[in-house]
N, C-alpha and C positions, 0 to 999 in steps of 0.2 A: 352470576356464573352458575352453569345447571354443575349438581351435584352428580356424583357416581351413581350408578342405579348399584342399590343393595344388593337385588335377588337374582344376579348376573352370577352364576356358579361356575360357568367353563373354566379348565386353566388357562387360554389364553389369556397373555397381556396384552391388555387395550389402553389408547391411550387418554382414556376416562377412568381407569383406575389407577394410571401415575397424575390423575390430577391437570392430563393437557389439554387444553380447549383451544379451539381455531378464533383468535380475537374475529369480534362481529365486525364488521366493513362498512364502515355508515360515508355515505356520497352525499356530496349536495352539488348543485348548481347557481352558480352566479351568475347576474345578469346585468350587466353595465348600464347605468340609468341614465346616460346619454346616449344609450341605442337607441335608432328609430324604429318606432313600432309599424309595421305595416298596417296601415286601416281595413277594415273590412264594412263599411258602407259608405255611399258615395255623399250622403251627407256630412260626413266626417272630412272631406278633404275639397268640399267646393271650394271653399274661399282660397286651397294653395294653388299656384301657377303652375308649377311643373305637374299636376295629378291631370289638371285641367285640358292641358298640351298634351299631356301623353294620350289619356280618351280620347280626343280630336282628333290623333293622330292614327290611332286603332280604327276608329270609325269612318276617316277618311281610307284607311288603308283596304275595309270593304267594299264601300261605294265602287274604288279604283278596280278594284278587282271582280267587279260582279257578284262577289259573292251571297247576294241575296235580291231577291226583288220584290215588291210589295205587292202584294196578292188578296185578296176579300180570304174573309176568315171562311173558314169550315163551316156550315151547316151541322155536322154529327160529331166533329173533332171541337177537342178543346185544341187552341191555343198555346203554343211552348212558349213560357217564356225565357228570357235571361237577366243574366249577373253581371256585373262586373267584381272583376277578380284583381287585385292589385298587389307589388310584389318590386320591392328594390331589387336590381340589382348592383353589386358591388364590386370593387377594384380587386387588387392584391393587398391594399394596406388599408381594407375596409371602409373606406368614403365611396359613397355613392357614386353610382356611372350611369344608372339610369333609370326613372323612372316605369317601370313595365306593367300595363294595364292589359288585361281580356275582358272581352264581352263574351260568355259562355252560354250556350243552351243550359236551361233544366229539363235536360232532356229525361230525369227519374220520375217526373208527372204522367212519361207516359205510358198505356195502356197497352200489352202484347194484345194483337187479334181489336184491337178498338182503336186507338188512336195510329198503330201501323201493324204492316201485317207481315212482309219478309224485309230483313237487313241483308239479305246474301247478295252479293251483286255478282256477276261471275266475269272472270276475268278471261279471257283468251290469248295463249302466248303467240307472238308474232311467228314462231318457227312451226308451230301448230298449222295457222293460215299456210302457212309457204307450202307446208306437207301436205295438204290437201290440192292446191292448185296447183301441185306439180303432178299428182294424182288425174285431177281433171283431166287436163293440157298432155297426160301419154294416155289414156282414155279415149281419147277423141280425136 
């Protein structure tokens, strides 16, 4: 417990010179040892069936959607690669509800002015068009 400072002269009273101190607040956290831990490499969960299901199902969910298509690599660009990212999610009364996988870009490998050169993409609002072809259309 810190002591009074001696060489404190003011009159005022403080309440380090009636001797009162704010008890220290020490926290901890507990962690239930039947929690499931979320894995973080894929080594780690081949052999379970639901980790397995869920990837399959992630990667089938690109295929279905186009979302990528296999193309020859770069000449001057490296290569992005990706993760998978894994991640219960849970009920109300905390048992699992489902398995949640991504496959993510590292997209921090890469280079501004090297590997890309503008992220802007621009967008045009629909009422923008209308105002211009209504322009045209009494113009003409």
């Amino acid at each position: 417990m810190p002591q009074p400072s001696s060489h404190n002269t003011h009159p005022m009273l403080t309440r380090s010179k009636h001797d009162i101190f704010k008890p220290k607040t020490l926290m901890t956290t507990c962690l239930s040892s039947t929690s499931l831990l979320e894995p973080h490499f894929v080594f780690e969960l081949l052999s379970i069936l639901e980790w397995c299901v869920a990837m399959v199902l992630e990667f089938q969910a690109f295929c279905s959607n186009n979302t990528w298509s296999l193309v020859p690599p770069p000449l001057n660009n490296q290569v992005v690669g990706c993760k998978w990212v894994f991640q219960f999610k849970h009920n109300s009364d905390g048992s699992v509800n489902k398995y949640k996988t991504r496959l993510v870009a590292k997209g921090f490998y890469q280079v501004l002015g090297f590997d890309f050169h503008d992220t802007y993409s621009p967008v045009i609002k629909p009422t923008t068009i209308w105002v211009v072809l209504a322009l045209t259309i009494s113009n003409h």
